[in-house]
SEVOLO-661490 format. One record per residue: residue in one letter; z, y, x of N, C-alpha, C in turn. Coordinates in steps of 0.2 Angstrom, whole numbers, plus 5000, padded with zeros to 4 digits. Example, Ala and Ser with C-alpha at 12.3 -4.5 7.8 and 13.67 -1.06 7.14 Angstrom:
a503949725066503949785062503949845066/s503549895064503649955068503950005064/
This chain:
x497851565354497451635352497451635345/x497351695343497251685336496451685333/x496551655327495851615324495551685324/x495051715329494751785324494551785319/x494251755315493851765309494151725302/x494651705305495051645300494951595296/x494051565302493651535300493951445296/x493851435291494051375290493451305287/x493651245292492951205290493551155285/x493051145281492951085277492551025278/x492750955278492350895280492450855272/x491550865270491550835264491450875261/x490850855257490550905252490450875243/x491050835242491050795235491550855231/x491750845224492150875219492650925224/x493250885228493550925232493350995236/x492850945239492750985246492351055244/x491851065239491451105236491851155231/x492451125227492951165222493451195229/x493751165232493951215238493851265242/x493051255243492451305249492351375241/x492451355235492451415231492851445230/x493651405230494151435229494451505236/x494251455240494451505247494051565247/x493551605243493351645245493751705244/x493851755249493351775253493451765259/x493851695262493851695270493051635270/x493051625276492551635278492351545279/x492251505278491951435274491451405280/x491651345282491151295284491251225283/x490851205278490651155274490251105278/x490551035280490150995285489850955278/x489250925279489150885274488550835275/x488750785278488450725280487450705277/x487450745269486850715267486750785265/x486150805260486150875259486350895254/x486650955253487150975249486950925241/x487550925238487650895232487250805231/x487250785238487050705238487450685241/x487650615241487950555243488650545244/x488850575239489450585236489750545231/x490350505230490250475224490650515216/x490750585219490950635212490350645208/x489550645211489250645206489150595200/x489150525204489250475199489850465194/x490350505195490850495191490850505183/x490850465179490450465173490950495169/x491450465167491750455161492150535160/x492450565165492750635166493550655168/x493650705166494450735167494950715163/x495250685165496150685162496550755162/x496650785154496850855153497150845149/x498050885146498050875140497950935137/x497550935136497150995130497250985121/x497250935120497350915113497950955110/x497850995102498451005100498850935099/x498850885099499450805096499550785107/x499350825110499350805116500050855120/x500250815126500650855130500850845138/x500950885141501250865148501550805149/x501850795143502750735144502250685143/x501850665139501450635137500950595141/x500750625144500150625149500350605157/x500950625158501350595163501750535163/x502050525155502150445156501650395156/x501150425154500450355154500350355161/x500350405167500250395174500750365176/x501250385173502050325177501950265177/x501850245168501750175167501050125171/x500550175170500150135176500450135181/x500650195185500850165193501250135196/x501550065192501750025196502650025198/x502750105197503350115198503650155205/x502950185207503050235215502750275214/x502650305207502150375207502650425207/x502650475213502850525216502850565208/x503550545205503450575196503250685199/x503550715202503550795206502950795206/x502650765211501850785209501550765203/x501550715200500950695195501350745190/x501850775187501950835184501750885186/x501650915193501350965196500650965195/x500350925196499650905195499250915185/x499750875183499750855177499750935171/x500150965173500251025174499851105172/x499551105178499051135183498251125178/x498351045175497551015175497051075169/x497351105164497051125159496551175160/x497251225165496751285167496251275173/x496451225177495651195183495251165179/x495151135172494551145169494551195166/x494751235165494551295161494051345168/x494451345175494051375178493551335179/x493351275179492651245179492051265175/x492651255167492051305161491851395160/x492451405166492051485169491351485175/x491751435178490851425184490251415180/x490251365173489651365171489651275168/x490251245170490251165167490151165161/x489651145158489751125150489751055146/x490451055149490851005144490651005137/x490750925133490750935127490850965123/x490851025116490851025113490751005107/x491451025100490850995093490651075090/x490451055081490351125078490951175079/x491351175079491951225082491951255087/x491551255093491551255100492451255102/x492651185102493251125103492851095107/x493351085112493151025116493250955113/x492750905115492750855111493350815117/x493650795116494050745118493950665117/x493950625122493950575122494450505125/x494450425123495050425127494950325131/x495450335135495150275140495650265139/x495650175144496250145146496850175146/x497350145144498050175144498350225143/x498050275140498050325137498150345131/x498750355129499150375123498650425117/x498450475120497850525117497150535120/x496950545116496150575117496350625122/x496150625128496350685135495650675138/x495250665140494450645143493950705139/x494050755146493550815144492850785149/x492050785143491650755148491150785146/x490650795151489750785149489450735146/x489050735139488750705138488950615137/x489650605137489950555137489950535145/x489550525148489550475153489250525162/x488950585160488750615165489050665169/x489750675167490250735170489950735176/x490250675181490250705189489450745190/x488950705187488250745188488350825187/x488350845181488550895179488950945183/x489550945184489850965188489650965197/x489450925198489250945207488650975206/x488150955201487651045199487751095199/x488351095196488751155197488951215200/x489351165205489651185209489251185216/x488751145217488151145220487951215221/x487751245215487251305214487751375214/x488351345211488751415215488951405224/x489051355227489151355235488451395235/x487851375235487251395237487251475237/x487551505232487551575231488151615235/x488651565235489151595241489351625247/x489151675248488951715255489651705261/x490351675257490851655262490651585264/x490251555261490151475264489451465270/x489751445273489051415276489051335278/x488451295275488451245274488051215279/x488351155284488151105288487951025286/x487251025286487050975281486950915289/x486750865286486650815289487050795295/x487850795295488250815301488750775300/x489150695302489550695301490250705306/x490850705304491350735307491450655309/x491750655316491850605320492550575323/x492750675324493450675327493850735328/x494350715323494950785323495350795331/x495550855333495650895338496550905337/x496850885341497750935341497950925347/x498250965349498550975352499450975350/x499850945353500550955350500650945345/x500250915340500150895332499950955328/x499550995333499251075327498751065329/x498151065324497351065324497251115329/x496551095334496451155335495451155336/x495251085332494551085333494251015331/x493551005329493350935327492650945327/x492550885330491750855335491550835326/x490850855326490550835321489650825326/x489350765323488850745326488350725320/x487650725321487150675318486450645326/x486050615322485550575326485650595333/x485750655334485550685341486050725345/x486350755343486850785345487550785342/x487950815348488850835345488750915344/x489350935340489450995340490251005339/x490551045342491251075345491251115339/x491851115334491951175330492651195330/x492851255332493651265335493851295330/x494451285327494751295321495451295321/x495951315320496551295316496651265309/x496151275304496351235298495751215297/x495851115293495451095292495551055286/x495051065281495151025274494750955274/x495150915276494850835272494550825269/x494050815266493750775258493250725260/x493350695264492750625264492650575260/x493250565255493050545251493650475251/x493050385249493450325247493250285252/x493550215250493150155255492850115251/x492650105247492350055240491850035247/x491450075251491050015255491249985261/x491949965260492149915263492049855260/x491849855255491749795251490949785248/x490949725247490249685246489949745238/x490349735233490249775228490749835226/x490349875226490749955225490249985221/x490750035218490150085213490150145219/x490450135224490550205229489850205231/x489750275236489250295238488950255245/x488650255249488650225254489050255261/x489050315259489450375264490250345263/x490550295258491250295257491450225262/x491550255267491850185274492450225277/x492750265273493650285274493650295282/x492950345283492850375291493450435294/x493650475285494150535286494850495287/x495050445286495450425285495750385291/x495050345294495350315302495150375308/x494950445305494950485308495650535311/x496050545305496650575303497050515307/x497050465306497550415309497450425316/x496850425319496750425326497250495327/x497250555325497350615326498150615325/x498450555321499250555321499450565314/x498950555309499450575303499650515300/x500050535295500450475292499950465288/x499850365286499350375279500250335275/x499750325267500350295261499850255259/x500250195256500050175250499450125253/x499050135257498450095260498150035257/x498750005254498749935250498149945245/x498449995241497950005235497450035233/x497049985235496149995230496249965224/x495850005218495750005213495049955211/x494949935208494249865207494249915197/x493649935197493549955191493149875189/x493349855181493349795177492549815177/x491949875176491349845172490849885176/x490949855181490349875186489649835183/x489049875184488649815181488449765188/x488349685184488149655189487449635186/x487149675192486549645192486049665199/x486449655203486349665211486149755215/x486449765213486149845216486649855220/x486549895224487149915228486850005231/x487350065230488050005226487950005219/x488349965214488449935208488550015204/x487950015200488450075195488750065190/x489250075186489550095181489650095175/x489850045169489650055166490450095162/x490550155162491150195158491650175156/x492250175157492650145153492850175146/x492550245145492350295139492050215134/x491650185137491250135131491850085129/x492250065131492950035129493250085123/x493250135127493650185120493350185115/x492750185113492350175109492150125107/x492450075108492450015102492149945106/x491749955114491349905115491949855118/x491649775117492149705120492049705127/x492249655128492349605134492149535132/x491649505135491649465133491449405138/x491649335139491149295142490649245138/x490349195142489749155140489749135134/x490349125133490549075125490749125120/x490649215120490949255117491749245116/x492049235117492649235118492949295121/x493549345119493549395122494149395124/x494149375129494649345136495049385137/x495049435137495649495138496249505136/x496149455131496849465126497349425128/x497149375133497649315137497849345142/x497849405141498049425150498549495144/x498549515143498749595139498549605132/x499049645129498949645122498749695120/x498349745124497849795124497149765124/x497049695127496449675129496049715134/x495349745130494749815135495249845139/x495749875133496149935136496849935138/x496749865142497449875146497049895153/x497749925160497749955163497149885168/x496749955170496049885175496449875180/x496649875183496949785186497049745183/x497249755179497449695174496849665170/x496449705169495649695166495349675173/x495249685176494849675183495149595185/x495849585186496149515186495849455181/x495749495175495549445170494949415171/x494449465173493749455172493649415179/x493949415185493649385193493949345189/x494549305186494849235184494249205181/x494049225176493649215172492949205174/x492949235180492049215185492349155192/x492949145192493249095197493249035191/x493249025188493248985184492248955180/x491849005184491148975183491049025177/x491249075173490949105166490549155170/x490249185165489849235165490249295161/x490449345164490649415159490049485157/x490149495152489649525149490349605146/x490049655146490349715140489649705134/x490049705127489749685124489749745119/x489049795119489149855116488549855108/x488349785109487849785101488149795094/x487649815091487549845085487749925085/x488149965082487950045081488450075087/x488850025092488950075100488050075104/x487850025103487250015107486750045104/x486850085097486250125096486350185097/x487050205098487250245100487350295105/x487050235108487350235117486750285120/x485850295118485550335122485950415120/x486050435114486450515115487150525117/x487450475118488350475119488450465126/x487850405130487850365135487150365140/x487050415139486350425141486250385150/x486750395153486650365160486650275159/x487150255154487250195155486750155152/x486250185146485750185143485150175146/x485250225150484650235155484550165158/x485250145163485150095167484950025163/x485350025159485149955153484249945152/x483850005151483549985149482949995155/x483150025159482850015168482749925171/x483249905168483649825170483349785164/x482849815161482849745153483549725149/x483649795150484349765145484249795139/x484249775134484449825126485049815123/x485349895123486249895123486249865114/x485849875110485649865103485849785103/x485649755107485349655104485549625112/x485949655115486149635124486849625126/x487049595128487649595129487649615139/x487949675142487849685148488249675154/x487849615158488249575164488849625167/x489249615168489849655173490349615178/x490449655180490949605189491449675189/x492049645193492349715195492149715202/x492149785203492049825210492249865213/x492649875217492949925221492849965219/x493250025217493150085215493450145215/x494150135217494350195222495250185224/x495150205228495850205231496150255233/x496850215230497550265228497850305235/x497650245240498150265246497550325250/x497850335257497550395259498050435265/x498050495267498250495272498750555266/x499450535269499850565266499850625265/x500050685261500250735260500850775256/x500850835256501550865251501450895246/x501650935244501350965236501051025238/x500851035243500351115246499451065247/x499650995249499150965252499050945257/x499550985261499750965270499750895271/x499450875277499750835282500350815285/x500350765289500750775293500650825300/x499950815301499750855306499450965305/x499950985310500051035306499251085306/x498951115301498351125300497651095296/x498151015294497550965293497950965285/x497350985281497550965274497050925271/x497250885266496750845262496750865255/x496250835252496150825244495650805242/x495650775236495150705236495450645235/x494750605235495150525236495350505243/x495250545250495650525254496150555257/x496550565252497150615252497650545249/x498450555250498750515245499550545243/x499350595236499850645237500250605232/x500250545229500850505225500650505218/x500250535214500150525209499850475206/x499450435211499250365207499750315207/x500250325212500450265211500450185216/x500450125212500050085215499350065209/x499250105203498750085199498550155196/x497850195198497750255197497450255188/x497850305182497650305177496950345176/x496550315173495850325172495750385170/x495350425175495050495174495550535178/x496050535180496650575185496450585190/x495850555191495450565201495250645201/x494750635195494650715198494950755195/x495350725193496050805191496350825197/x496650775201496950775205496550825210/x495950805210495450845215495450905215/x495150935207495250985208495851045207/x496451025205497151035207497351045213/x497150995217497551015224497051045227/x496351065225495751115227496151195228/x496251205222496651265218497351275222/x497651205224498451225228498351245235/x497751185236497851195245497451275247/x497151315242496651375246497151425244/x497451425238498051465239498351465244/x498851405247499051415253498751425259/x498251395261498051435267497551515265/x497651535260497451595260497951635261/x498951625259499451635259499551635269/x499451595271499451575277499151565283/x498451595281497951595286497751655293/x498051705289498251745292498551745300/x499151705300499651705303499251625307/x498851585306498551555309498251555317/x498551515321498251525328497751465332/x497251475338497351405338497551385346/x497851345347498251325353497851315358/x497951305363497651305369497351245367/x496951225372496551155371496251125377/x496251065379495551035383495150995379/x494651015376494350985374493950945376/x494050855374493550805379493050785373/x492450795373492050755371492150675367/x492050695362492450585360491750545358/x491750465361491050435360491450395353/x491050405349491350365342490750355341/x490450285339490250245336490250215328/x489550235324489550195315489350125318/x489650085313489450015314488749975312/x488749965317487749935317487949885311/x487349905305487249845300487549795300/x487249745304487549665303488449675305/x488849715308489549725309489749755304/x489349805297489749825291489649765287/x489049725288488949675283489449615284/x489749595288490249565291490649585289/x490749635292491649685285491749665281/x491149715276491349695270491149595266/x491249565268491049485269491849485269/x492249495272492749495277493449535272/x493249595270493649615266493649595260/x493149565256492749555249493249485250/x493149445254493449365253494149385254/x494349425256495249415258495649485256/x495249535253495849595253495649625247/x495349575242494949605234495449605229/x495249565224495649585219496349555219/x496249485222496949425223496849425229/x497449425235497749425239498249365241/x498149335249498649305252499049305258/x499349305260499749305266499149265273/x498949205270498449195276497849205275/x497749225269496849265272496849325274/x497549375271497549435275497649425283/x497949385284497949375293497449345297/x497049315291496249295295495649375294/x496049405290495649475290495749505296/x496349515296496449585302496149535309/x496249465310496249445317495349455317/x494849425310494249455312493949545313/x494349555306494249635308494249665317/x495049645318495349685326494849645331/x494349585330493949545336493349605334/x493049625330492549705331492949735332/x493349755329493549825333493749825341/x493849775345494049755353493449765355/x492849745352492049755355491949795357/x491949845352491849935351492249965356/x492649945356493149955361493349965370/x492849885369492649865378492249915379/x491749925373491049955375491250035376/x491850065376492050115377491950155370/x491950145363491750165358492350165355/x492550215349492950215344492750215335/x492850165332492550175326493050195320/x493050245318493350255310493550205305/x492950195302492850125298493250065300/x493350035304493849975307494550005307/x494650065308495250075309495550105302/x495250085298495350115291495450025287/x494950015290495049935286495649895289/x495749885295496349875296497049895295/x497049955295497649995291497649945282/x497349945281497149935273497549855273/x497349825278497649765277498249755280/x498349755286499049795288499549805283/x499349845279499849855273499949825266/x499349775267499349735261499749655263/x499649655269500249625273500949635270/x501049685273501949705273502149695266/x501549715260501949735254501749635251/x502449605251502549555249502749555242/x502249575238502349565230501849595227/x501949585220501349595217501549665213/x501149705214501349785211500549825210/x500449825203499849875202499149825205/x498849895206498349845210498249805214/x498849825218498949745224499449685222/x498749625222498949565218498949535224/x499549485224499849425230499849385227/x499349305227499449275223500149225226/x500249225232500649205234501449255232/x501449295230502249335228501749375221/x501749335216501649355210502149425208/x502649425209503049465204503149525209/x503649575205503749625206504349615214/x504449655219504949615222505349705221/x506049725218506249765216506549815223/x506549785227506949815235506049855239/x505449835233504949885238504649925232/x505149935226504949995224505150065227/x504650075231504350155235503650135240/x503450215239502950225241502850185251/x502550155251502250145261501950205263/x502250205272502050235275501650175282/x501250225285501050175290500650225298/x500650225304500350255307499850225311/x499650235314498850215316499250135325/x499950185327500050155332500450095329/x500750065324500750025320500149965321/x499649975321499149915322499149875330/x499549905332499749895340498949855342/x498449915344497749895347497749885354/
């Protein structure tokens, strides 16, 4: 039958999921979102900002070889020029909603520049509080949008098809399910950083959209690759926030116990080579008993409460003084490239199921994502995918269906702490052929529980994918390091694909 109202739900309510629910207006919007609107997402924390070329000495050509060169040598070059593209005017429609981006005395945007970055391209808040900004934002325009209606406290469980066309998804909290019947359905749940012991992600980020999609039949890519940001603070919080990589661009070291600034043994960028390569140096550097510090004293550190006000805030939360301190850092999970496949509309494999976001993986990262591209990417295919189903929604039907009720189980505590225990030891920064196979056999011995018990879990089948592919990909490429196949191996430059019926459960 056809969708009467050509209602369209969105799952996830971060950077993606909120730029999309505005874009689509005037059809008719349902926003699931697990915490209450504009929390427990990790777009808000996203400190440093957008990758744009906006600078007059900047350009297209520009700004896509520094994404090439990160990626390892699989970055889908079509999209990340699609993307790359696209990004100037999706911020300029953010600074019509109401973002206010830096400015100097010229009202210029003040441009900034990170890791591996040829130009100052980094449009930001305040140096370090974009994602904040921006999901206030966007936040307060949803709220006034009479096309959206917002499902708070709800998370989605389980996508619906029939014949491979969406036609409905179980979303449930404490007490109840609920049935929502649909044709189109926008993805944004986000990362997995909390597969692992240290992340800057949110706690919501256990790649639920992702072993969801796989249950439902779509192809994921790339799976291998999580990203490990170099300057997470360590100082036990979880998760770990952030300390910018914007504060690199601005002059701050690397440093360990003996001040030594160890970076430069590994890259002849030192800070600002691409963070794997930064993230590889510093876990070497704490595998060998040192302490790593970012070292931003004297005039970055006095600098730092008007340029860096969040990271300033937390230094001095923590007994830190960024002035006379030098401030602990670990890497920590931080986002990942891979994701459930898509095309340059956004599309799925599965017809009706589109993504965008971090759990989306339309090729532009690669196997090593260039700093500050996440939320381009975001809100670019925000702008692609609601054209196209506003192109197409029309003509949208939804298929007959039986719909059965699904029992999906979140993982009781002491099994996510065992996870991430589980994937921290064997599928972090350095990798091997037999701790990745003591992963999957522990991982798949919970997920067989869950199983007996007549229960399906997301998260496990995210993590095993994850490692699954870090299996096959026998060499070292971007951010997936094999310490046992160091080098490039030339026969797997291309993108991975992988299906859910691949883990033979």
């Amino acid at each position: 039958m056809k969708n009467p109202d050509n209602k369209i739900v969105i799952i996830g309510a971060g950077l993606a999921g909120l730029f999309t629910a505005i874009k689509l207006a005037p059809l008719h919007v349902e926003l699931i979102t697990s915490k209450s609107l504009g929390s427990g997402t990790s777009s808000q924390w996203a400190q440093a900002g957008i990758a744009a070329a906006m600078g007059k000495d900047d350009s297209t050509i520009s700004h896509l070889k520094d994404t090439i060169t990160v990626g390892g040598g699989i970055v889908d070059e079509k999209i990340a020029e699609l993307v790359i593209k696209n990004g100037p005017d999706r911020v300029r429609d953010l600074i019509t909603l109401g973002v206010t981006f830096d400015k100097n005395d010229q009202n210029e945007l003040i441009l900034r520049k990170e890791a591996a970055h040829q130009h100052n391209r980094i449009v930001s808040v305040r140096g370090d509080m974009t994602g904040k900004e921006i999901m206030e934002t966007l936040t307060s325009v949803v709220k006034k949008s009479k096309h959206i209606n917002v499902i708070e406290g709800y998370n989605a469980i389980e996508l619906h098809q029939s014949n491979n066309k969406i036609f409905g998804v179980t979303i449930q909290n404490d007490n109840n399910q609920k049935f929502l019947e649909t044709s189109c359905i926008v993805l944004a749940t986000g990362g997995v950083g909390q597969l692992f012991k240290v992340t800057t992600n949110s706690q919501e980020a256990l790649g639920d959209g992702v072993g969801m999609a796989a249950r439902c039949g779509a192809v994921l890519s790339d799976m291998e690759f999580v990203q490990f940001h170099p300057t997470a603070f360590d100082i036990g919080l979880d998760p770990a926030p952030l300390a910018t990589e914007a504060l690199r661009g601005e002059g701050a070291k690397i440093i360990n116990n003996n001040d030594d600034r160890f970076t430069f043994k590994y890259h002849e960028a030192g800070e600002l080579a691409p963070r794997d390569i930064v993230s590889r140096a510093i876990f070497n550097e704490q595998k060998n008993g040192n302490k790593v510090y970012l070292d931003c004293r004297g005039n970055l550190g006095s600098k730092m409460k008007d340029d860096f006000p969040t990271v300033y805030d937390l230094c001095i939360k923590n007994n830190i003084n960024p002035v006379t301190d030098p401030i602990p850092i670990s890497p920590a999970a931080h986002y990942h490239m891979g994701g459930i496949s898509c095309d340059e509309y956004g599309k799925s494999s599965v017809e009706g199921l589109y993504v965008c976001g971090e759990n989306a993986c339309s090729g532009i990262h690669g196997a090593n994502r260039l700093a500050s591209n996440s939320l381009l990417e975001a809100i670019v295919f925000a702008d692609i995918i609601s054209c196209h189903i506003k192109a197409d929604s029309i003509n949208s039907e939804i298929v007959n269906n039986n719909y059965t009720p699904p029992s999906v189980k979140k993982l009781d505590l002491s099994d996510l702490n065992k996870l991430r225990d589980i994937m921290t030891k064997y599928v972090g920064v350095e990798r091997e052929q037999k701790g990745l196979e003591e992963a999957y056999r522990l991982v798949k011995e919970i997920y067989l529980k869950y199983n007996r018990d007549g229960y399906k879990n997301n998260t496990l089948i995210t993590a095993l994918l994850i490692i699954k592919s870090a299996i096959n990909r026998t060499e070292h490429r971007g951010s997936h390091y094999r310490i046992d196949y160091p080098n490039k191996n030339d026969k797997l430059t291309k993108r991975s694909r992988i299906k859910f019926e691949e883990l033979e459960l």
